[in-house]
C-alpha positions as CSV (number, residue, x, y, z in Angstrom):
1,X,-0.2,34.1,-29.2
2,X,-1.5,30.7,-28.4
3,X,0.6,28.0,-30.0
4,X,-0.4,24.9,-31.2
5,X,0.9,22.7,-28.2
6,X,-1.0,25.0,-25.9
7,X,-4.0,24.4,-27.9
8,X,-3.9,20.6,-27.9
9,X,-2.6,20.1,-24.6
10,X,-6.0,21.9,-23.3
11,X,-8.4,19.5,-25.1
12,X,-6.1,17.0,-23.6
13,X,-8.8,15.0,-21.4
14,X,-7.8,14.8,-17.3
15,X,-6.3,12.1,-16.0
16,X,-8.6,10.1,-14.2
17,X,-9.9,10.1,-10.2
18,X,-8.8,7.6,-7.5
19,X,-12.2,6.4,-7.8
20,X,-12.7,6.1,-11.4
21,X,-9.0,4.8,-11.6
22,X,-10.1,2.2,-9.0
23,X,-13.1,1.4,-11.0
24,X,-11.4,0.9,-14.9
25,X,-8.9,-1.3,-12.9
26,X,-11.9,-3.6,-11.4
27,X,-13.7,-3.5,-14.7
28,X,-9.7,-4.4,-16.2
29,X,-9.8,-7.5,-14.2
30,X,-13.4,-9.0,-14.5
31,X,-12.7,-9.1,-18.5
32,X,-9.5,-10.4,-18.2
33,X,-11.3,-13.3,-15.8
34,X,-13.8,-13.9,-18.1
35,X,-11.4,-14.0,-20.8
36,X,-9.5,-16.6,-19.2
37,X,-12.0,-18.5,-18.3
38,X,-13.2,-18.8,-21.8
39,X,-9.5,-20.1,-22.6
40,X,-9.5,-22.4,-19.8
41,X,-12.9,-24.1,-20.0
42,X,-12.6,-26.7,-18.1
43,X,-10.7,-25.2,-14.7
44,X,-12.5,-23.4,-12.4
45,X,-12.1,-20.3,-13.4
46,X,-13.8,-20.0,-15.9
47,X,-16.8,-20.2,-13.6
48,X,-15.1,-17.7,-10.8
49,X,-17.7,-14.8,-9.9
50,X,-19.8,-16.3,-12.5
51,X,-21.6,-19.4,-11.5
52,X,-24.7,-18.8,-8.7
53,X,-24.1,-20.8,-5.6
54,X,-28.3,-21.6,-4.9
55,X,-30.7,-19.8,-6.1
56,X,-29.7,-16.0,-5.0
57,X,-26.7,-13.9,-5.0
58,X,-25.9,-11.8,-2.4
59,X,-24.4,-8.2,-2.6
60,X,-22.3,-7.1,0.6
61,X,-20.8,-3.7,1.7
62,X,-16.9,-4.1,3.2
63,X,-14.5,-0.9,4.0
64,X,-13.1,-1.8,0.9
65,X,-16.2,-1.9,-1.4
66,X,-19.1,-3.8,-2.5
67,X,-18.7,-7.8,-3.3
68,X,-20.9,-10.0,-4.5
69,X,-21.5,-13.1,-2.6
70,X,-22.7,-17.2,-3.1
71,X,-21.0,-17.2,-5.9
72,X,-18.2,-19.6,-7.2
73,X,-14.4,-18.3,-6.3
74,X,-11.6,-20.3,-7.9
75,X,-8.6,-19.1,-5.9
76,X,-6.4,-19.2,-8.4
77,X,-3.0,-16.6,-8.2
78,X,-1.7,-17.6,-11.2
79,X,-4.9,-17.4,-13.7
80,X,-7.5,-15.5,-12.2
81,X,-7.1,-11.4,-12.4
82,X,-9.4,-11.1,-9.3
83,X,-8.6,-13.8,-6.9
84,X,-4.9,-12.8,-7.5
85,X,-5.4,-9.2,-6.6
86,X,-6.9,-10.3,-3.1
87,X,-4.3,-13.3,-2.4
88,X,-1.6,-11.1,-3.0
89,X,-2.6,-8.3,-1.2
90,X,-3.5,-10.7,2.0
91,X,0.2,-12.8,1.2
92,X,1.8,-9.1,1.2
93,X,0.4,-8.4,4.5
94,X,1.7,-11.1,6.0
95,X,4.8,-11.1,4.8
96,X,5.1,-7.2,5.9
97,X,3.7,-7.8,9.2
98,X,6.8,-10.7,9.3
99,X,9.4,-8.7,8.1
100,X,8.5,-5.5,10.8
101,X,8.4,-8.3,13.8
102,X,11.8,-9.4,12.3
103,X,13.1,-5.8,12.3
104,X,12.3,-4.6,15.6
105,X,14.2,-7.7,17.1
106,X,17.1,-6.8,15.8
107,X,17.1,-9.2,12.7
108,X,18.2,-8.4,8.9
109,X,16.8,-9.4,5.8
110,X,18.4,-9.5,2.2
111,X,16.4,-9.6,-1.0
112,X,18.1,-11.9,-3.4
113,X,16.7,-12.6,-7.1
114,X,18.2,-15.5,-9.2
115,X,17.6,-16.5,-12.9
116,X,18.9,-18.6,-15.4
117,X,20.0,-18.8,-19.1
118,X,17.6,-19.4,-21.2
119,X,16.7,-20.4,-25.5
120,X,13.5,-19.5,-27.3
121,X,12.6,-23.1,-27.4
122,X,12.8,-24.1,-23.9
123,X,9.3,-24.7,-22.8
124,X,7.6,-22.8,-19.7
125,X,6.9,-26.5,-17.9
126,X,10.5,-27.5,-18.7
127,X,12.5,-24.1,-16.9
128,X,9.8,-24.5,-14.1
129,X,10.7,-28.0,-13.6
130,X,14.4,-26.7,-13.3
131,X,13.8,-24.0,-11.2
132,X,12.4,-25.7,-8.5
133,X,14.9,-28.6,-8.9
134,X,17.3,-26.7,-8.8
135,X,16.4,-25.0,-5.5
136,X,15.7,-28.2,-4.2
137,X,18.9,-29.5,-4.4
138,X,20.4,-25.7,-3.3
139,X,19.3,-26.6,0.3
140,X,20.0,-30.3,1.0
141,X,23.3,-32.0,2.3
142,X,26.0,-30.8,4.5
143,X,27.2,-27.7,2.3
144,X,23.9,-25.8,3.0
145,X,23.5,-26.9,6.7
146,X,27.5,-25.2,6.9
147,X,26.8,-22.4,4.7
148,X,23.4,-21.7,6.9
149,X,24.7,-21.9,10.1
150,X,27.9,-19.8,9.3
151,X,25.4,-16.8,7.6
152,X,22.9,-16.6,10.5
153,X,20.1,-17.8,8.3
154,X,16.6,-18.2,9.8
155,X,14.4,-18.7,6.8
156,X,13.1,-17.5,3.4
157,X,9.8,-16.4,1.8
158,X,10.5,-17.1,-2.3
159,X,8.0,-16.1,-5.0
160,X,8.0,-17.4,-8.4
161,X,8.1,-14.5,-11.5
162,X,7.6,-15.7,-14.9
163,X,7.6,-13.2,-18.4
164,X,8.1,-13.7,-21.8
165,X,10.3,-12.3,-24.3
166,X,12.3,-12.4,-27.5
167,X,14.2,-15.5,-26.1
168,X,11.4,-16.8,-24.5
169,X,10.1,-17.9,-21.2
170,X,12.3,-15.8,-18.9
171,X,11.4,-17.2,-15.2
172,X,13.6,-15.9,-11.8
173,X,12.8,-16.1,-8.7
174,X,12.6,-13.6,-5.9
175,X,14.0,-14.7,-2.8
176,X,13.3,-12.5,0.8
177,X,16.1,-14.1,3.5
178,X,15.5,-13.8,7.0
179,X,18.9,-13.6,9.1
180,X,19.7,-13.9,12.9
181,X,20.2,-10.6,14.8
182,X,24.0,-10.2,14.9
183,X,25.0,-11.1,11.6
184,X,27.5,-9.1,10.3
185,X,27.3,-7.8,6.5
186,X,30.1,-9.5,5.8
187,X,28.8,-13.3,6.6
188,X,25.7,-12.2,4.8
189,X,27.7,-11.3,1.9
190,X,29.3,-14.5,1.7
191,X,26.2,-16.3,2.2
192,X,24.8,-14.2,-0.9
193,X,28.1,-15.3,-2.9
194,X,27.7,-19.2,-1.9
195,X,23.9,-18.9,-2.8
196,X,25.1,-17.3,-6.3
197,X,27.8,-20.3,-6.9
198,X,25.7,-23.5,-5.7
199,X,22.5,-21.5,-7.7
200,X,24.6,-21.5,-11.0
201,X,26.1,-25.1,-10.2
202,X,22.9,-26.7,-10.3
203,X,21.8,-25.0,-13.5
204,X,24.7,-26.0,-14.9
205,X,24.4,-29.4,-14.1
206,X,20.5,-29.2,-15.7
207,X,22.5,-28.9,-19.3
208,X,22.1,-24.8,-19.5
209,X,25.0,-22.3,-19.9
210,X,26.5,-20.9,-16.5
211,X,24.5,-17.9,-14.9
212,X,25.8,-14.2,-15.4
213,X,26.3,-12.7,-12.6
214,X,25.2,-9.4,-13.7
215,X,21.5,-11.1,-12.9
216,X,21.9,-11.9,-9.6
217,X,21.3,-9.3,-6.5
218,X,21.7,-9.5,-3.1
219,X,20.3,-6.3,-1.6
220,X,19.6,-6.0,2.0
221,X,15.9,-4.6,2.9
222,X,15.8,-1.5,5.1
223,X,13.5,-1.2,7.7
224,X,11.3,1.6,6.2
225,X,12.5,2.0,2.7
226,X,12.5,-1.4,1.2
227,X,15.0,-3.4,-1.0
228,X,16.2,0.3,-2.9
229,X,16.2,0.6,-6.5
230,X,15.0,-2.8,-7.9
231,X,12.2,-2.4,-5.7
232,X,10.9,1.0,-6.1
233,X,8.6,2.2,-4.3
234,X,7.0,-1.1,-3.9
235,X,8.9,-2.1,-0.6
236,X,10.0,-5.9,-0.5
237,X,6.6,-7.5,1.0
238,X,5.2,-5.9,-2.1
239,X,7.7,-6.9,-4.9
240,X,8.1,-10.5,-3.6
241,X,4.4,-10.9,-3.7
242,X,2.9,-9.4,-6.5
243,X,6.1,-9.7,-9.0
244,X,3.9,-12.2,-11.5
245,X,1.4,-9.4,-11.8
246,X,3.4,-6.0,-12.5
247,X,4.1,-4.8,-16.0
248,X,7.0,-6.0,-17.5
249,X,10.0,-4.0,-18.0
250,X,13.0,-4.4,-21.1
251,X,10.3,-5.8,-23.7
252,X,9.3,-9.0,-22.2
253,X,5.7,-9.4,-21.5
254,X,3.5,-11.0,-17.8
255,X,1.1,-13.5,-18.2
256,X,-1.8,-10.8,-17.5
257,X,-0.1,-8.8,-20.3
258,X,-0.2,-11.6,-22.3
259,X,-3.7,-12.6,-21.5
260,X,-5.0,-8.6,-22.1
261,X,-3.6,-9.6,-25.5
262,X,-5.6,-12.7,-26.4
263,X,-7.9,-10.5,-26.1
264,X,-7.0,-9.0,-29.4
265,X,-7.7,-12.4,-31.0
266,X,-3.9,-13.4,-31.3
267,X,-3.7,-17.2,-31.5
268,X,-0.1,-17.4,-30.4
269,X,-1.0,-15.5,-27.5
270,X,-3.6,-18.4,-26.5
271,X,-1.1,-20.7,-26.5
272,X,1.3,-18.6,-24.9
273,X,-1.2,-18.7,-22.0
274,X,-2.4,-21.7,-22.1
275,X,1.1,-23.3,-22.0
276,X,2.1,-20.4,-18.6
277,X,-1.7,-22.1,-17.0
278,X,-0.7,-25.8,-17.3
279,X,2.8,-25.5,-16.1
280,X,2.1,-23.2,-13.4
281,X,-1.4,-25.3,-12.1
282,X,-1.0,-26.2,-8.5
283,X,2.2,-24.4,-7.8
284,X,2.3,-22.8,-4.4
285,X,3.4,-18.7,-5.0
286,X,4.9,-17.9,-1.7
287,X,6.4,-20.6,0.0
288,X,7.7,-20.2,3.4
289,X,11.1,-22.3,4.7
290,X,12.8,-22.0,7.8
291,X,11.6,-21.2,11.0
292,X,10.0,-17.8,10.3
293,X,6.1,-18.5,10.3
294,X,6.6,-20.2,13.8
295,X,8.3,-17.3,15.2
296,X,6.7,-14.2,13.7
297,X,3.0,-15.7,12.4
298,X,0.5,-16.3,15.3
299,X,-1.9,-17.6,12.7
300,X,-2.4,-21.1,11.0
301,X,-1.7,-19.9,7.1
302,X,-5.2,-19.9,5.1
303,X,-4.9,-21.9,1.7
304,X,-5.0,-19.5,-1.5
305,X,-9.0,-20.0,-1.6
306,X,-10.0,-18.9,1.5
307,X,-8.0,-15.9,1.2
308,X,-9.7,-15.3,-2.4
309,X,-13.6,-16.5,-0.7
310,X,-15.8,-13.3,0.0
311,X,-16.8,-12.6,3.2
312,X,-20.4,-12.8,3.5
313,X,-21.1,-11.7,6.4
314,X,-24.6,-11.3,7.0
315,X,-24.7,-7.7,8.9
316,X,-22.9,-6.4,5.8
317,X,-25.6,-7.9,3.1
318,X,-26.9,-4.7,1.2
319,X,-29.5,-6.6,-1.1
320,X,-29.9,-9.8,-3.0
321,X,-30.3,-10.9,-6.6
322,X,-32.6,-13.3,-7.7
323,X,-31.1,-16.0,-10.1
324,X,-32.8,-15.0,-13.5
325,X,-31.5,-11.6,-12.7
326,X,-27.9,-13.0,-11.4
327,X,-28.2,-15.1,-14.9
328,X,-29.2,-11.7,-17.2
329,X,-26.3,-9.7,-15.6
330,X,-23.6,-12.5,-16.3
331,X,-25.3,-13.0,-19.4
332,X,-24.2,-9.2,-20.0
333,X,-21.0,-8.7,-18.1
334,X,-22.0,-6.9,-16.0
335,X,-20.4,-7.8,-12.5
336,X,-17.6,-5.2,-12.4
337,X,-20.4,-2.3,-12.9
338,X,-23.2,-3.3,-11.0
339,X,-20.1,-3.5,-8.2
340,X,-18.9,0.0,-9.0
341,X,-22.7,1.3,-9.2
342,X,-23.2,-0.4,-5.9
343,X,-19.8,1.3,-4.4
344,X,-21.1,5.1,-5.5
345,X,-24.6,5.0,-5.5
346,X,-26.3,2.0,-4.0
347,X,-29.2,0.3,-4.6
348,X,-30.8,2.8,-6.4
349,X,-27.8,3.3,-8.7
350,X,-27.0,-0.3,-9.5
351,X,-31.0,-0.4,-10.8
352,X,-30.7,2.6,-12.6
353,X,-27.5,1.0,-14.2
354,X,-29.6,-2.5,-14.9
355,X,-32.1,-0.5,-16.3
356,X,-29.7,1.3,-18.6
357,X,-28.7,-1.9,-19.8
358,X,-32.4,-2.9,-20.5
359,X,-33.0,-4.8,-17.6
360,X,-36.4,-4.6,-16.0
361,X,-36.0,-4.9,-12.4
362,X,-38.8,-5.3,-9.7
363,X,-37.7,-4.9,-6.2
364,X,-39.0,-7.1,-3.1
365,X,-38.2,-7.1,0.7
366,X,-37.0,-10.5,1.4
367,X,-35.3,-12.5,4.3
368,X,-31.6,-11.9,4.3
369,X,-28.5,-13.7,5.8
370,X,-29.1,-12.6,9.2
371,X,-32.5,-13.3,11.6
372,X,-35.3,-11.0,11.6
373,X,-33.5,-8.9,9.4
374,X,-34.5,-8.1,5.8
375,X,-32.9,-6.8,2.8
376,X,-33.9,-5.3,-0.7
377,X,-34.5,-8.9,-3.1
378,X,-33.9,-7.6,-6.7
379,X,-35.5,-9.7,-9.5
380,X,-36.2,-9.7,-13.3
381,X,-39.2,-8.3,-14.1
382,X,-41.1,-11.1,-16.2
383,X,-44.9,-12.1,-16.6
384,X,-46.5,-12.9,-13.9
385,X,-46.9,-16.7,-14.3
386,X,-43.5,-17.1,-15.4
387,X,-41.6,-19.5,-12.4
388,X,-38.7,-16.8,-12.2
389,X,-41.6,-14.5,-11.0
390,X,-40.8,-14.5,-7.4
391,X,-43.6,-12.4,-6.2
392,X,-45.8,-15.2,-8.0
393,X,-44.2,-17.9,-6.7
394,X,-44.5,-16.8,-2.9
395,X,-48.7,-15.9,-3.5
396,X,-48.9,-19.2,-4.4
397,X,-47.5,-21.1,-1.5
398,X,-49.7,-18.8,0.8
399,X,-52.5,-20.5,-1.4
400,X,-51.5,-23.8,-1.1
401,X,-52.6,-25.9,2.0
402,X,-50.4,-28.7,3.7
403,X,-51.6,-32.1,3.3
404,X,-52.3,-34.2,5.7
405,X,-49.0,-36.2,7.2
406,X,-47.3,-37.1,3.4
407,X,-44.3,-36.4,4.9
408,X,-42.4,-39.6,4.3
409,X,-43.7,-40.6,0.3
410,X,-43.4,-36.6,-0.1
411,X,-39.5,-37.0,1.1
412,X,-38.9,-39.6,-1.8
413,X,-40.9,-38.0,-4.6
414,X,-39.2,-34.7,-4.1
415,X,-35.5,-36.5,-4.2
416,X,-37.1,-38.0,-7.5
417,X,-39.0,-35.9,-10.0
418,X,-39.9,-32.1,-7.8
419,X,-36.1,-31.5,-6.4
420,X,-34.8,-29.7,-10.1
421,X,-38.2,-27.8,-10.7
422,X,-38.6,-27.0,-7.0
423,X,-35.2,-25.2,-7.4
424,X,-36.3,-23.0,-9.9
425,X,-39.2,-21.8,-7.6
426,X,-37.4,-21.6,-4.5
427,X,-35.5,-17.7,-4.0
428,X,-32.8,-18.7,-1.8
429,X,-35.2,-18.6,1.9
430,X,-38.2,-17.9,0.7
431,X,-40.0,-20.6,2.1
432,X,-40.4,-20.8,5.9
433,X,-40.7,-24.4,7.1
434,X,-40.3,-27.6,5.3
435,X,-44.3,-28.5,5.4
436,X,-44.4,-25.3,2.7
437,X,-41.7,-27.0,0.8
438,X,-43.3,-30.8,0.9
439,X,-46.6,-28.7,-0.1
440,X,-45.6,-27.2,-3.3
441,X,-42.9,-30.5,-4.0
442,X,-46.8,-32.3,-3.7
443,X,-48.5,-29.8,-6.2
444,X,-46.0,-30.0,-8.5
445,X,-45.6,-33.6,-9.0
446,X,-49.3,-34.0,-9.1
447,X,-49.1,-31.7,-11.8
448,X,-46.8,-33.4,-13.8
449,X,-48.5,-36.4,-13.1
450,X,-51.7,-35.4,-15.2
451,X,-49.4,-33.8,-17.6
452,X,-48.1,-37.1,-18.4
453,X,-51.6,-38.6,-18.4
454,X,-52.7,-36.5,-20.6
């Protein structure tokens, strides 16, 4: 006899694929960009992987998947879903790559996290602003150039983790210590107990009650397991540098929790965010001290930016979009799918996805980022005298023959009155030598010209 749990459990739906899990969590992220950047109009997210670059967008193939390219990144860890999911991932690399150099020469490390006491109405900016004082003042004067030397310390990486709770904004911070090979677990200890007492000294002195030491931890890392049971499976490259984008445990809420939420349409919630995005605007997220980077990082350290940046390389372009298509597909939010069509199926699948959507494509071979080398151009399909209509645009410069020697009064016309409609014609390289450009700059001003006679 089948019972009633059986019976439900087997219309219970399967949990999703790697690949479909991979593609809900891209989707995940381009809303809650797009959502952010409609809170945050006037930073630069709100035009990340939105905004064309020139007149075309390129798509390009990586090992990891497809990405879009010429379009406008932000960098931003702290309010942009998808620039923080490649910073971190880069930052994590690095710090991993550290932390095994570090290990195989005999060194230690110690994981150490440090909060303070905090009251509902203390304001995100304000427990920043002591955080960071605070820490300041930890390492300056002759008690931390003792308490250093006498623990074998080399240098720390320390991330910044923010959530918010019943009491408020909750912010800690998650320290990874680097320590000289030969340091005994005993002078690490102590070094870990003089971090705790100068820590809660200085919060103290900032007017809030005295730390618990129940919140502090001084774990050491092992070499293939990570910092144990806060850390999970994560490993400690991972916690320290994606702990601002995990969910949050023991009720509190993230910032991307709390930013999935203004989605919902709760006004506190925008404000909630809003206030996390001003305080935490050009803070630095993994800051390195010491002399660790010298010894362990070969590298100069790329800003936030270029790490977030897609690599267009041009033996990896795949195809191109036109602007007025580029445009339509913003227009419908359609970047995360057109990037997950592109990873299963292609070209053929991201226009049969466009076309889904009721965009009309028309497809064109057209010069792409690398010489003598072209690449499928897709464009909206509108009438054929419409200026998006690239195939109509390039028939008519083939018509059109080069004056002869305007070059200079051509030069400063076009900077005048044909540079913003000459934009419109021009599909990112479709023209092949600047007497084609001066040509159709000429025809169109001469055009205008008897419009305005008329």
């Amino acid at each position: 006899m089948t019972s009633r749990l059986d019976i439900h459990a087997s219309k219970v739906s399967p949990a999703p694929s790697e690949t479909e899990a991979r593609a809900l969590s891209k989707a995940r992220r381009h809303q809650m960009r797009r959502t952010s950047g409609r809170l945050l109009k006037d930073e630069r997210v709100a035009k990340c992987g939105r905004k064309a670059i020139g007149q075309a967008v390129t798509l390009h193939k990586a090992d990891t998947g497809h990405h879009f390219g010429s379009v406008e990144t932000c960098g931003s860890v702290w309010t942009c879903p998808v620039c923080a999911a490649k910073i971190t991932e880069h930052r994590r690399v690095e710090i991993d790559n550290a932390l095994k150099t570090h290990h195989a020469g005999g060194g230690i490390a110690y994981m150490m996290t440090l909060t303070l006491p905090h009251v509902r109405l203390d304001s995100c900016q304000s427990l920043l602003d002591t955080v960071r004082g605070v820490w300041r003042w930890m390492k300056t004067g002759s008690p931390w150039l003792k308490a250093k030397a006498k623990g074998g310390y080399i240098g720390d990486v320390r991330a910044l983790e923010v959530t918010h709770g019943a009491n408020g904004w909750h912010p800690h911070l998650h320290i990874l210590v680097f320590l000289e090979f030969g340091t005994t677990e005993a002078a690490a200890e102590e070094l870990g107990f003089w971090f705790f007492e100068r820590w809660s000294r200085g919060v103290e002195k900032r007017g809030h009650a005295p730390c618990s030491p129940d919140a502090f931890t001084f774990r050491k890392v092992d070499e293939t397991e990570g910092a144990a049971a806060y850390l999970g499976k994560w490993g400690a490259a991972m916690e320290l540098t994606k702990a601002h984008t995990k969910c949050s445990k023991n009720g509190g809420r993230t910032p991307w929790q709390i930013l999935e939420d203004c989605q919902r349409g709760s006004k506190r919630d925008v404000a909630l965010f809003c206030q996390y995005a001003r305080a935490f605007k050009g803070a630095r997220q993994l800051p390195w001290a010491g002399d660790i980077r010298p010894r362990y990082c070969e590298e100069e350290p790329l800003s936030d930016h270029e790490v977030a940046e897609p690599k267009t390389l041009p033996e990896t372009q795949s195809a191109t979009f036109h602007k007025p298509l580029w445009d339509e597909i913003d227009r419908r939010h359609l970047q995360a799918p057109v990037l997950t069509a592109a990873d299963e199926g292609g070209q053929a699948a991201v226009v049969e996805l466009l076309r889904v959507h009721d965009v009309q494509v028309v497809i064109h071979d057209g010069h792409s980022l690398a010489p003598n080398r072209s690449v499928p151009w897709l464009c909206l399909d509108v009438p054929k005298n419409d200026p998006r209509n690239i195939k109509h645009t390039l028939s008519k410069i083939k018509e059109i023959e080069f004056p002869g020697d305007p070059e200079e009064s051509a030069r400063e016309r076009l900077k005048r009155a044909a540079r913003p409609r000459l934009r419109v014609l021009c599909p990112g390289g479709g023209f092949q030598s600047f007497a084609e450009i001066m040509s159709v700059a000429a025809r169109l001003i001469n055009k205008s010209a008897s419009e305005n006679e008329r």
